[in-house]
C-alpha positions as CSV (number, residue, x, y, z in Angstrom):
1,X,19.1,1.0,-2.9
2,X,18.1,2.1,-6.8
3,X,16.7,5.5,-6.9
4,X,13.7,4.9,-9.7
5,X,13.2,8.7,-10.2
6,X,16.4,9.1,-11.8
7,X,16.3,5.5,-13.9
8,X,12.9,6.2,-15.5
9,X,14.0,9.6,-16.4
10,X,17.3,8.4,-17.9
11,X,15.7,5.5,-19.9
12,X,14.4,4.6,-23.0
13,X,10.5,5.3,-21.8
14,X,11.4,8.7,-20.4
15,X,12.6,10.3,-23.5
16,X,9.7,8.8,-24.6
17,X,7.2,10.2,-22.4
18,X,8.1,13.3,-21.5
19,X,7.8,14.5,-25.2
20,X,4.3,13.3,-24.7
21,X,3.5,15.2,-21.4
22,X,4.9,18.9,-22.4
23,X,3.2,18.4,-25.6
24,X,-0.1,17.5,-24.1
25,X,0.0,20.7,-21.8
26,X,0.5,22.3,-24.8
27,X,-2.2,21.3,-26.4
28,X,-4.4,21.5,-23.1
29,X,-3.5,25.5,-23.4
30,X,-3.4,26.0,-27.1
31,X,-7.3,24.3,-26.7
32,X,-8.6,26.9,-23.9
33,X,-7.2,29.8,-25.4
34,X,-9.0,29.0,-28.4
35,X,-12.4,28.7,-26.5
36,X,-12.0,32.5,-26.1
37,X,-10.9,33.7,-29.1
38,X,-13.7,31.8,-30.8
39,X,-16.3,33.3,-28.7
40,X,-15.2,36.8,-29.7
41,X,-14.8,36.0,-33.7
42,X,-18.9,35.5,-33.6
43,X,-19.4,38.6,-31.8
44,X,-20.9,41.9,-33.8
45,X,-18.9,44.8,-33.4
46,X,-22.0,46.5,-31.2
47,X,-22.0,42.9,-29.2
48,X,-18.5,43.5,-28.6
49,X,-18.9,47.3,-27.4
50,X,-21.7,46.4,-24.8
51,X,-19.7,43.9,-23.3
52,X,-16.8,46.3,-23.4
53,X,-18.9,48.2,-21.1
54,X,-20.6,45.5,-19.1
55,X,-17.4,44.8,-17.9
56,X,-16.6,48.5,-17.3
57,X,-13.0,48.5,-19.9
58,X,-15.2,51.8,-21.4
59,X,-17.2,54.6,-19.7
60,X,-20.9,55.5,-20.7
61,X,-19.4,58.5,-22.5
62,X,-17.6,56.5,-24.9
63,X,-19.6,53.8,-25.2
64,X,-22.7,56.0,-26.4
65,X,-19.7,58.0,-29.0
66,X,-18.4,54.6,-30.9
67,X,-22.5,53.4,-30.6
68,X,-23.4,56.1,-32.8
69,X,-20.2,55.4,-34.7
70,X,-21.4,52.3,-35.6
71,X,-25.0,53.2,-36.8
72,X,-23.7,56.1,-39.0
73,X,-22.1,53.6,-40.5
74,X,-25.5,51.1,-41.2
């Protein structure tokens, strides 16, 4: 009996496809990290340090330090 796994890899159409399939899971990545990355560039910096905090990555101690950083600096 012919084992088709191993014939389509070893043809003509699998050097062709498999190309084609790692570089559209590249792509597929490379497209959602840019969704986050994105949503961060349109961010303000005080936008950026209340979510810091929403998310707990600061205290309420430092978060009320760089917030008066950042209107000294207006």
């Amino acid at each position: 009996m012919h084992d088709w796994s191993q014939h389509w890899f070893m043809s003509d159409m699998g050097f062709i496809w498999i190309p084609f399939l790692v570089l559209s899971v590249w792509m597929l990545f490379r497209f959602l990290s840019k969704d986050k990355n994105v949503s961060s560039k349109n961010e303000s910096a005080m936008e950026i340090l209340e979510r810091r905090y929403a998310e707990g990555e600061i205290n309420t101690e430092e978060f009320e330090e760089r917030k008066k950083a950042l209107n000294a600096e207006k």
